[in-house]
C-alpha positions as CSV (number, residue, x, y, z in Angstrom):
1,X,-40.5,-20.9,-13.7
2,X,-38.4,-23.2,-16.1
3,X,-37.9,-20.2,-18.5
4,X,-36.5,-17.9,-15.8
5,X,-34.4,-20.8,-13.8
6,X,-33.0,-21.5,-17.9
7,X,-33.0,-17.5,-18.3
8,X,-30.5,-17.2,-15.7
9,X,-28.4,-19.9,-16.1
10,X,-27.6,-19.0,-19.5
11,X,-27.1,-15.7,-18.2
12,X,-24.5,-16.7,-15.2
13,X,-22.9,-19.4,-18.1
14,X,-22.8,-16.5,-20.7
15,X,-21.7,-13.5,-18.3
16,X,-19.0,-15.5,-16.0
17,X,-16.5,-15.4,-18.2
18,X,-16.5,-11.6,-18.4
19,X,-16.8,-11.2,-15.1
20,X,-14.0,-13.3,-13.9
21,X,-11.7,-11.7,-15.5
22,X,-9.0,-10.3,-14.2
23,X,-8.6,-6.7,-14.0
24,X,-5.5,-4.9,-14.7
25,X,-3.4,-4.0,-11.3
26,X,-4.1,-0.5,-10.1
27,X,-1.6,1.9,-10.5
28,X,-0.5,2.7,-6.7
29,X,-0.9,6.3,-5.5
30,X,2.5,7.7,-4.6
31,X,2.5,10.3,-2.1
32,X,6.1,12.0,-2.1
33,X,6.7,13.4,1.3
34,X,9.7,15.4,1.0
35,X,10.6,15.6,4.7
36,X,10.4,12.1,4.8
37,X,12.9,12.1,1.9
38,X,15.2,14.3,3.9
39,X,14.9,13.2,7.5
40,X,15.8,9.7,5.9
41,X,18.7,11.0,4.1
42,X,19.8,13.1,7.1
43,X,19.7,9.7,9.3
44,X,21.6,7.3,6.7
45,X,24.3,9.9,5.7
46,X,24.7,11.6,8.7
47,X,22.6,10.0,11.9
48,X,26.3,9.9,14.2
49,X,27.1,13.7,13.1
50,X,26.2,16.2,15.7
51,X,23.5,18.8,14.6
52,X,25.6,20.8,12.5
53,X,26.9,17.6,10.5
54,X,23.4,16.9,10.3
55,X,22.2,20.0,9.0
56,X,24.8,20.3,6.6
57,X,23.8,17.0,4.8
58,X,19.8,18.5,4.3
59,X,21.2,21.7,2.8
60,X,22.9,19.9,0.7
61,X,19.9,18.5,-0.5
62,X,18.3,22.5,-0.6
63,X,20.9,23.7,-2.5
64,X,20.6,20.6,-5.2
65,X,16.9,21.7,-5.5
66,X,17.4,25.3,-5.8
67,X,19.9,25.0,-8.4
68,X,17.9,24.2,-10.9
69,X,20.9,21.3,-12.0
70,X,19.3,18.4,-10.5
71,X,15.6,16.9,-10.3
72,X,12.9,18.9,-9.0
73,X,12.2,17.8,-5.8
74,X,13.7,16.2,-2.5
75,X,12.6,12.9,-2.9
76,X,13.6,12.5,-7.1
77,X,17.2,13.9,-5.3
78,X,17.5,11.5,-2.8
79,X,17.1,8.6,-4.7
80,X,18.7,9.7,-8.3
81,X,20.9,6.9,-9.3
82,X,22.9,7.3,-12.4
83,X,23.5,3.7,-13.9
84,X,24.8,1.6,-10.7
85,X,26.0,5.0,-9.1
86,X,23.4,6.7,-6.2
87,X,24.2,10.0,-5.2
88,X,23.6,9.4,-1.5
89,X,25.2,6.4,-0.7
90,X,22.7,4.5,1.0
91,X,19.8,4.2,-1.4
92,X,22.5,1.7,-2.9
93,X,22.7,-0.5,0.1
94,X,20.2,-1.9,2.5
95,X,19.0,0.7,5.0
96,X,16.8,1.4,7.9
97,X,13.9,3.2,7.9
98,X,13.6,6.6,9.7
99,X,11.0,6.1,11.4
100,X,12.7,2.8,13.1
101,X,15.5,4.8,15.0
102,X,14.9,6.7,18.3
103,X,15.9,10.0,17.1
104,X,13.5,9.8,14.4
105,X,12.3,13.2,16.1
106,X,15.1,15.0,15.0
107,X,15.8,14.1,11.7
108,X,12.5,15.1,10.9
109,X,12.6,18.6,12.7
110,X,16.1,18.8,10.9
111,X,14.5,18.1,7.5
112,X,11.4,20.5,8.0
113,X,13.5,23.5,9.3
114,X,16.0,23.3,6.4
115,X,13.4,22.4,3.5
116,X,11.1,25.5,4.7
117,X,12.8,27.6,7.3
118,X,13.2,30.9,5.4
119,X,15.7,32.6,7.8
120,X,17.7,29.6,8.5
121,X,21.5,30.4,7.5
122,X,23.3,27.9,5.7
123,X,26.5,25.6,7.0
124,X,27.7,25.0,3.6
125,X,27.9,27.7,1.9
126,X,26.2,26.1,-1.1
127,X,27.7,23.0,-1.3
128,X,26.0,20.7,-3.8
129,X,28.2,17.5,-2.8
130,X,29.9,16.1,0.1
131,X,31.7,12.7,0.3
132,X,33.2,11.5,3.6
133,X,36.9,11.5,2.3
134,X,38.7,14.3,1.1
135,X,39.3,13.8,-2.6
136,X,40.4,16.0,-5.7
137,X,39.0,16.6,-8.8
138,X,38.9,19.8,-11.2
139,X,35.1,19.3,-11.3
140,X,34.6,20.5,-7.5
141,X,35.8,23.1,-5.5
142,X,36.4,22.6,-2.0
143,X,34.2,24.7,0.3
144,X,34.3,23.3,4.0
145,X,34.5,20.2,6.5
146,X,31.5,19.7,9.0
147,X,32.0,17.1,11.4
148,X,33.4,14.1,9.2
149,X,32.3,15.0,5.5
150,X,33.9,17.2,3.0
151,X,31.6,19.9,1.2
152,X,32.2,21.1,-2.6
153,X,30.4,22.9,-5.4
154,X,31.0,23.0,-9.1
155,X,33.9,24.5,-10.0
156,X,33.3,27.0,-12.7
């Protein structure tokens, strides 16, 4: 009985150290729910805009990801940041989560209908910026206004 109390001490004494070490930090699973993206966009950029200002601001983000000239998905769009510069203005500041505001429904319906609604004309045109001031540059081309922001494309 001494040999195995001794046994498994040494054991405990010998393995502990192993054992208490600490593991390296999981990598989280990220789960990118485009909608989500979108709807969140649609609510921070344009949440007071009736539904046409609204929908404007998600095709944006549909013509972005169909042209091939910006990341490949809603999400990597929403949040690009180039240096200290976002491309939607309020990934820069503090926000409020989507799902916190009362018309949470309709932001995502908004975000779902333009991300996969195949028959759904768009308000733009093809814009592939807006900004909420009129402003001129020989990089963009004015297309529209919608409700209080200003649409443009690419020039060439």
């Amino acid at each position: 009985m001494k040999k195995l109390l001794l046994s498994l001490a040494l054991i405990t004494a010998v393995s502990y150290p192993v054992l208490a070490k600490e593991q390296p930090p999981k990598i989280p699973y990220y789960v990118e729910d485009p909608s989500e993206c979108v709807a969140q966009a649609i609510k921070n950029e344009a949440g007071g805009e009736d539904y046409m200002g609204q929908v404007a601001i998600a095709w944006v983000i549909r013509n972005r990801l169909q042209s091939g000239k910006f990341p490949n998905s809603p999400c990597k769009i929403v949040y690009e940041r180039h240096g200290i510069d976002c491309q939607f203005t309020f990934i820069c500041f503090p926000f409020k989560p989507v799902d916190q505001d009362k018309n949470r429904g309709d932001f995502y319906s908004i975000a779902m209908m333009v991300l996969y609604s195949t028959y759904m004309v768009d308000p733009t045109d093809g814009a592939l910026y807006f900004n909420n001031k009129p402003f001129k540059n020989k990089q963009f081309k004015f297309i529209k206004k919608i409700g209080h922001h200003w649409f443009y494309t690419d020039a060439n």
